[in-house]
N, C-alpha and C positions, 0 to 999 in steps of 0.2 A: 343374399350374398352379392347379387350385381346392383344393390345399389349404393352396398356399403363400399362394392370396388370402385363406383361411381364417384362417392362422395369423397374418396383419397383423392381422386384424381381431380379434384377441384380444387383451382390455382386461386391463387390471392385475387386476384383484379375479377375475380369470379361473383368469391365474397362478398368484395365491396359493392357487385353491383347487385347481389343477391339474385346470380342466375345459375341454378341446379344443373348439372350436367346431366341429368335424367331428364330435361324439356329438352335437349336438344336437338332428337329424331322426331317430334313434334312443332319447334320452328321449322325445320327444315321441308315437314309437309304442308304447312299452314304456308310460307312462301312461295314453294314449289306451286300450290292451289290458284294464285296469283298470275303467274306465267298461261294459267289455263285459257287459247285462243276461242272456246266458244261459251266463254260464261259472257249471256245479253245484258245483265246488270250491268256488266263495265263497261259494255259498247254503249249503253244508255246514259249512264254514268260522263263517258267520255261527249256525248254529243246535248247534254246538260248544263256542262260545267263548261263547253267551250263558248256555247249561246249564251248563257248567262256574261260569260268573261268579254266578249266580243260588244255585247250591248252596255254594260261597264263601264269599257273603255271610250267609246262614243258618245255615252251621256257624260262622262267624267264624273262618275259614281265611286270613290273609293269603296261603299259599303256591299253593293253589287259586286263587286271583285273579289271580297273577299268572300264574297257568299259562294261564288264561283272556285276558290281558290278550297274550301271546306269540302264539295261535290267532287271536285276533280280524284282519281284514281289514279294517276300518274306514280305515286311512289311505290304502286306493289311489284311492277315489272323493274325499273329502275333499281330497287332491293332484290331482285329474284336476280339480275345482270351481278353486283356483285357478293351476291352467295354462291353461285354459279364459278366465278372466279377463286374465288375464298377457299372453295372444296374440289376444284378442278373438272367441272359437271360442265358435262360440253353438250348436252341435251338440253339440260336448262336453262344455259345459256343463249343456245340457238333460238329455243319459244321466247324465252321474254327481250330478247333483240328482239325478235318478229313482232312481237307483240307492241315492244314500243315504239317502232318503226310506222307499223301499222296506226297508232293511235295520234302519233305525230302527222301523220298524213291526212288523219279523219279531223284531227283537231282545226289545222292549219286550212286546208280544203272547207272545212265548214265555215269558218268565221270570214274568209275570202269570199266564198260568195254570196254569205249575210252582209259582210261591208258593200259587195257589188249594188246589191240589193237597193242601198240606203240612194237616196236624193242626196245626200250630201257628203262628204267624205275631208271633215274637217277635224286637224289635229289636234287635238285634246292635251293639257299639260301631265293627266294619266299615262298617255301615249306617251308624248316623249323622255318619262320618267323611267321609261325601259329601253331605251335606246341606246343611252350611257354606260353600260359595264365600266365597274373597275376593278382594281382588287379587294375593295369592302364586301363587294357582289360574291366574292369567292371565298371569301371567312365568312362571312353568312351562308354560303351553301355546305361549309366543310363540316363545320358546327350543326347544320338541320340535319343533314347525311347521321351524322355521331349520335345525336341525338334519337334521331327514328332506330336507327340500328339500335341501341343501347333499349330504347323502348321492342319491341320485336323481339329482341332476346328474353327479355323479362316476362313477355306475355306466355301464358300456357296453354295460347289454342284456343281461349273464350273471344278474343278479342281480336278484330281484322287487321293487317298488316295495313290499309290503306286508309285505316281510321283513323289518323292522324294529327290532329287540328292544327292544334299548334305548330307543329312541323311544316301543314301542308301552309300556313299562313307567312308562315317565317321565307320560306323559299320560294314561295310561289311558281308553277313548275308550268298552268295553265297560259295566265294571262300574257308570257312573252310569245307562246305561241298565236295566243289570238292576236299580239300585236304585229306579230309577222305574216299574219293572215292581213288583217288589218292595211299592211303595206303593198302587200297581193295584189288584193280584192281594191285598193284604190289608183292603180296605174302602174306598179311595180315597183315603189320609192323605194332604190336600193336603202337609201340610207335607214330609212326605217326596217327594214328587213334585215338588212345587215344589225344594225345595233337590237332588236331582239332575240335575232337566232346567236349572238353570240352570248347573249345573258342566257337562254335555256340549255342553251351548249354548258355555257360556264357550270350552271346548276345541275345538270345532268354528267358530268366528267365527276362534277364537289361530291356529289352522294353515291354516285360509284364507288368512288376511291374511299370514300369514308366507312359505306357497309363493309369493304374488302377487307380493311385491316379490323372492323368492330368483328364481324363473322370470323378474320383470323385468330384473334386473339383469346377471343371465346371458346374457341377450339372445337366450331362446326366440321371441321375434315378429318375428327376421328373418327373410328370403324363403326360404332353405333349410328353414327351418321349415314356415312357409308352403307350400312344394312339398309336405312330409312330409303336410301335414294332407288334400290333394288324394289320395294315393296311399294310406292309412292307408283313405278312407272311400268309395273308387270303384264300390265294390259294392253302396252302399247309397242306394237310392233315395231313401226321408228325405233323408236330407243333401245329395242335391243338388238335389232340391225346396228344402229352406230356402236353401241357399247363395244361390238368385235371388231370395228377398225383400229388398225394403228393409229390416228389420229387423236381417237376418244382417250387410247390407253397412254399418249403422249399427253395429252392435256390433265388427265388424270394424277400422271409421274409426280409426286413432291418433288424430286427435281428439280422439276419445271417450274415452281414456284417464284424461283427469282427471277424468271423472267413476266413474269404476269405483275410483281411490282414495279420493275422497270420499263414495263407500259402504261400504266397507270401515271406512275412519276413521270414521265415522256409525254402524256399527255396531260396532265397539270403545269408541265414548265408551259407549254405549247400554245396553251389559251391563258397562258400568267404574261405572254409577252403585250400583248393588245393590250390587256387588262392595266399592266402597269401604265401604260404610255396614258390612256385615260385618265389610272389615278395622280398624276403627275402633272396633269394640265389641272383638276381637281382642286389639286393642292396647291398648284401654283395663283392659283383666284381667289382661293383662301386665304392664301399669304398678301394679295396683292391688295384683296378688298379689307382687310386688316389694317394696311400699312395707311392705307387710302383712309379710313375711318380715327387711326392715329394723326394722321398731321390734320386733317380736317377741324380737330380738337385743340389743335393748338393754334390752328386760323383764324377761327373766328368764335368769338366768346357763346356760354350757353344760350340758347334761346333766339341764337339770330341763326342759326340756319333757317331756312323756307323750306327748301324742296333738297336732294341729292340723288345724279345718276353718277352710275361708275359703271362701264363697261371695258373689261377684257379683254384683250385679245393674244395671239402668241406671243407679240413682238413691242406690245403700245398700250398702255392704258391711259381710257380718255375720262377724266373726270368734269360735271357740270355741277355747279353749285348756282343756287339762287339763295342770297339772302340781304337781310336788311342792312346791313354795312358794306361799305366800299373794302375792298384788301387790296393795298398798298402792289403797285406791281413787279416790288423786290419782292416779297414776301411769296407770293405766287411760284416765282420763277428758284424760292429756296425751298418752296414745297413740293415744288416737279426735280430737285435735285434730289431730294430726301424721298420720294418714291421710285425713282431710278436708283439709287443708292438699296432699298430694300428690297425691291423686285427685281432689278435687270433687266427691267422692259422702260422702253420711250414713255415718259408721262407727258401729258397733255393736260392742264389743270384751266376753267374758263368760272369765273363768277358773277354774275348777274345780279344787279341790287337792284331792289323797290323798297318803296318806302312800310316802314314801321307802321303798329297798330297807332301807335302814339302821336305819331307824325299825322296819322290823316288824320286824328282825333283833333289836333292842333290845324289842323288846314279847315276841320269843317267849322271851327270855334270862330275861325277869323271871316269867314260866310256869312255874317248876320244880315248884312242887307241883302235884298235879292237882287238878282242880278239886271240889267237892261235887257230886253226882251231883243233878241237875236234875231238879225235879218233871216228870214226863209231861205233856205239855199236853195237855187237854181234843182228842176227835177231831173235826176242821173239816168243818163239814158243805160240802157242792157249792157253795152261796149261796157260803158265807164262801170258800174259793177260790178261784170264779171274782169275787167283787169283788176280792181281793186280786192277781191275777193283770191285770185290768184296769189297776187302780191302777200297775203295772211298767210294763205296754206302754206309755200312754196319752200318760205323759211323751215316750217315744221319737218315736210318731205326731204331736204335736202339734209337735216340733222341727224335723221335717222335712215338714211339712204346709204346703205355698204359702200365703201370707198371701192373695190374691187367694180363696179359695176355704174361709172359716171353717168347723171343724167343728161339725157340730149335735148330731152324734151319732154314738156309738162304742160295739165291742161284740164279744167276743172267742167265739166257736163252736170245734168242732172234728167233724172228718169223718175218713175212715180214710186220707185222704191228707196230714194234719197240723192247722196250726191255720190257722185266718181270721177274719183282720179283716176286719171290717164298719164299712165310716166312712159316716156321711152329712153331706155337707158342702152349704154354700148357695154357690150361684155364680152369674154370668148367662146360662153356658154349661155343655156338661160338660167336663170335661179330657178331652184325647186322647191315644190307646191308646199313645204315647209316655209320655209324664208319667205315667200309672198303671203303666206297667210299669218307669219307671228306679226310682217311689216305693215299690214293692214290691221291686227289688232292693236298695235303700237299706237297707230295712225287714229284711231277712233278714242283711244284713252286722251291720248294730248290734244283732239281737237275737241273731243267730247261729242264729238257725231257716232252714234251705235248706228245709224241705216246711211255708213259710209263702203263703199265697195273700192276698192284698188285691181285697175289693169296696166298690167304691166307689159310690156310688148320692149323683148330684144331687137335690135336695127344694126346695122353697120355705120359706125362712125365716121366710116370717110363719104357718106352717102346725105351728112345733114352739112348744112353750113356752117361759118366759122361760128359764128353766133346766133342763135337760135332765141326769139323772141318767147317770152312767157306765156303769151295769149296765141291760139291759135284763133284764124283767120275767120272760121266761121264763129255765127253765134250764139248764145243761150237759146236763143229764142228758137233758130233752126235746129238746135240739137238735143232741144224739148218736140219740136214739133216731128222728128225724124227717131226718136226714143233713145237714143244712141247719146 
């Protein structure tokens, strides 16, 4: 008789997802199990998946991560927070806050002083793949949320809430915590810190709000519910202390329901504003390296580009072109208007010719005789070298040297672990340990030195002279012999 009263009271969107109103008071225990603060599987679980995620991200292993992101247990409490909400359960709510609180703390704490740990503490393109939120980051967490819910509903008690794969791959809920560990444990880089704890923020707000309305709509805070959440916590003194405050039976109140969505909604606009201003610059590089790839095509015919940079910025996009044809310097200057014309941003357009495969094939043709045997040139002393060697680099560094941050001074050493540059530039801040370490991998691709090191040392501009010679004073040889 109750289960035929059961099966009346199963609504269309039930159907569709083929979930029985009789597994209900059995989600409701298998979640509630979830919130449990002294099960050691998930403290092991959590201190697992955070070492795995943590070493991942350092080796710049995507397959590690995701091995990491399989282990991690993060979605059972994060589900138990909005079933808690869904049925107005202000006990289950309180454990698995606690509980995810707690896990965030062991997560982030572990993998900060495993990064302490390392000899090294260099940024990884893994890393800064989570530093970015946008709003893409938050329809992917809204959809994994919908999705685990909708799964969870379905199950009948065989299968764990936090067994997720896909879900837990799609969202990933570990690795921005290790990456905010990561920024910890290597000197405090707000920015790193900041741009992952707002991605786990973003994902942790997405699958709240997503369990909230799957759990509502499913209709987890009927009374057979309600019996389950009685029978689930009978043993535990807590819970039936709160049960009799006004508080409990205020949070309980259906009433009170529409105010539990319009915190949820209140906090989705809240982390949608960062999120958009992100997706916005995004999209505006998208647009811009588009537009940039369009006139580029009508510049210069197939097969003669060489090389292409195009870098972005809020305000200016600067394009470098190397190829084997000269471009007319109208044509330049109606290609920097038709990118300002599509973007809105200052174009900067610079092209660079060398000669064709064809051309030198033609220049070695005309070679037949060999040449007169060339006077020996005079032997070059240290001096004359290391200016001449400055003079190579100095172009490259100043190319790729932020305009915001002018150099004062340049200066080329070598140690027995290869060469370094020495910039001193004037700024109103120093750059951080990001921007010097992508400027030194930049540095080593265009000169093709891998055992190139970059020191950078901030100075006061009004403290060097008007003009500042290339070469400093001392020499190769003293500053081989002094290691420095």
């Amino acid at each position: 008789m109750e289960a035929r009263h059961g099966a009346s009271e199963q609504t269309r969107l039930q159907k569709w997802l083929r979930i029985h109103v009789h597994q209900r008071p059995a989600v409701y225990a298998q979640v509630y199990e979830t919130a449990e603060m002294t099960s050691l599987s998930y403290w092991l679980e959590i201190v697992f998946s955070a070492g795995i995620a943590v070493f991942g991200l350092v080796i710049n292993s995507p397959a590690v991560i995701i091995g990491a992101m399989l282990i991690s247990p993060l979605m059972g409490p994060i589900m138990a927070t909005g079933l808690a909400l869904a049925v107005g359960d202000l006990y289950l709510a309180i454990k698995a806050i606690g509980k995810l609180i707690a896990s965030i703390l062991l997560a982030v704490g572990l993998s900060a002083f495993i990064v302490w740990l390392l000899p090294f503490h260099s940024v990884t393109p893994e890393i800064l793949a989570r530093i970015n939120p946008n709003l893409l980051d938050l329809g992917i967490a809204l959809f994994s949320g919908l999705a685990g819910s909708v799964a969870v509903c379905r199950s009948s008690g065989g299968s764990g809430v936090t067994t997720l794969p896909g879900v837990a791959i799609a969202v990933a809920l570990m690795p921005p915590l290790c990456a905010l560990g990561f920024g910890l444990g290597s000197g405090a880089n707000m920015r790193i810190m900041g741009g992952a704890g707002l991605l786990f923020l973003t994902n942790l707000v997405a699958i709240t709000a997503s369990a909230f309305f799957i759990f509502l709509l499913v209709g987890m805070n009927a009374p057979d519910v309600r019996a389950q959440m009685i029978v689930s916590r009978r043993d535990e003194a807590f819970a039936q202390k709160l049960s009799h405050t006004p508080l409990a039976r205020m949070v309980a109140n259906s009433g009170q329901l529409h105010w539990r969505i319009i915190m949820l909604l209140v906090l989705l606009a809240t982390i949608a504003v960062p999120l958009r201003s992100a997706f916005q610059q995004v999209a505006g590089e998208a647009i811009a390296r588009g537009a940039v790839q369009d006139v580029v095509r009508t510049l210069l015919p197939p097969g003669a580009l060489v090389s292409q940079q195009v870098e972005v910025g809020r305000d200016a996009v600067l394009v470098r072109l190397i190829a084997t044809q000269k471009v007319p310097e109208e044509k330049l200057r109606e290609a920097e208007r038709e990118i300002e014309r599509r973007t809105g941003r200052h174009a900067r357009m610079s092209v660079s010719s060398i000669a064709s495969q064809s051309e030198l094939a033609e220049l070695v043709s005309r070679l037949t005789a060999p040449p007169p045997p060339a006077p020996q040139p005079a032997t070059k002393t240290l001096e004359q070298i290391h200016t001449e060697l400055i003079q190579r680099i100095q172009p490259v560094v100043e190319g790729l040297w932020p305009a915001e941050a002018p150099i004062q001074a340049f200066d080329v050493a070598f140690d027995p672990s290869g060469i370094v540059l020495n910039v001193d530039y004037a700024a109103s801040r120093e750059l951080d340990k990001v921007s010097v370490q992508l400027l030194q991998n930049s540095l080593r691709d265009k000169l093709r030195v891998p055992a190139l090191t970059l020191n950078a040392k901030r100075i006061r501009a009004a403290r060097m002279p008007a003009q500042k010679q290339p070469a400093r004073s001392e020499s190769v040889e003293h500053r081989q012999s002094t290691g420095k």
